[in-house]
C-alpha angles and dihedrals in degrees: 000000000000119000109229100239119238123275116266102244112221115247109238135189118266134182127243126211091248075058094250126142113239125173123258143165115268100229091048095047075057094044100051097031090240108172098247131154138276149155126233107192118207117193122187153186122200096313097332131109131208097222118179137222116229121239119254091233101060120120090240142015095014123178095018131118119251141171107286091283141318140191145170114255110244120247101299091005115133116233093238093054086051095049087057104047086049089048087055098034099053102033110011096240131137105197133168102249133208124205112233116179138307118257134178135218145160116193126162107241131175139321077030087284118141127219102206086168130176099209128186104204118220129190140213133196124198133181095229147007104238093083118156103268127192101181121196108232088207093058104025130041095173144000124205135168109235125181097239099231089056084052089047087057093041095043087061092029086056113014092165084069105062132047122270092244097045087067098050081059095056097040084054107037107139086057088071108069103227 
């Protein structure tokens, strides 16, 4: 019987401590806790956010709630391109973004991988909710609007809920730019 071989891990860009970007593996960014770079999307409508719901299936961090998607560019991707073709992959959306600011992070999540992430936050606003979703079974289990200052209290009410990193967001919300 043939093995499946293992999944090719896309080669992301990292940053060095001379503050140079240098190519890695994605899993092993994650493995070792290297900084690399990354992009969180929040879309929203009025005050409320489109958070998503991992699927169970990811290789961290599965079944829990998150920002509406986020990624790490490919080697010589812009973020914003990134942003976009996340954006499309996960939730089938094609939206007009708009950079916010730049915030970093390191936080220990699941299967004792580390996410010590340089993302450049982008937004989305959008007129109504009922917006023309595809989403991809192997990324996103469920999608909900939240006002964001019901999803601040929950976040602390039920932390168990919600990605390490997702909290990070919300505890340090100003710093986002949104």
């Amino acid at each position: 019987m043939k093995q499946k071989a293992a999944p090719i891990q896309p080669i992301i860009p990292a940053i060095g401590i001379d503050g140079l970007l240098f190519p890695i593996e994605k899993l092993k960014a994650h493995k070792d806790g290297t900084l690399h770079l990354a992009v969180s999307v929040f879309v929203f409508c009025g005050p409320n956010l489109l958070i998503q719901k991992r699927a169970e299936s990811k290789y961290h961090c599965g079944g829990l709630w998150a920002n509406t998607c986020c990624t790490h560019p490919h080697w010589n991707e812009a973020p914003e391109a990134s942003a976009r073709r996340r954006l499309q992959e996960e939730l089938g959306l094609k939206l007009e973004l708009k950079a916010a600011h730049v915030i970093e992070y390191y936080a220990e999540v699941s299967n004792n991988l580390i996410e010590h992430e340089r993302v450049q936050v982008f937004r989305a606003d959008v007129p109504h909710q009922n917006l023309d979703f595809n989403l991809a079974p192997d990324e996103v289990a469920d999608i909900r609007w939240t006002d964001v200052r019901e999803l601040k209290l929950d976040a602390i009410a039920n932390p168990q809920n919600y990605a390490p990193w997702f909290k990070i967001y919300l505890k340090r919300w100003s710093e986002l730019g949104l």
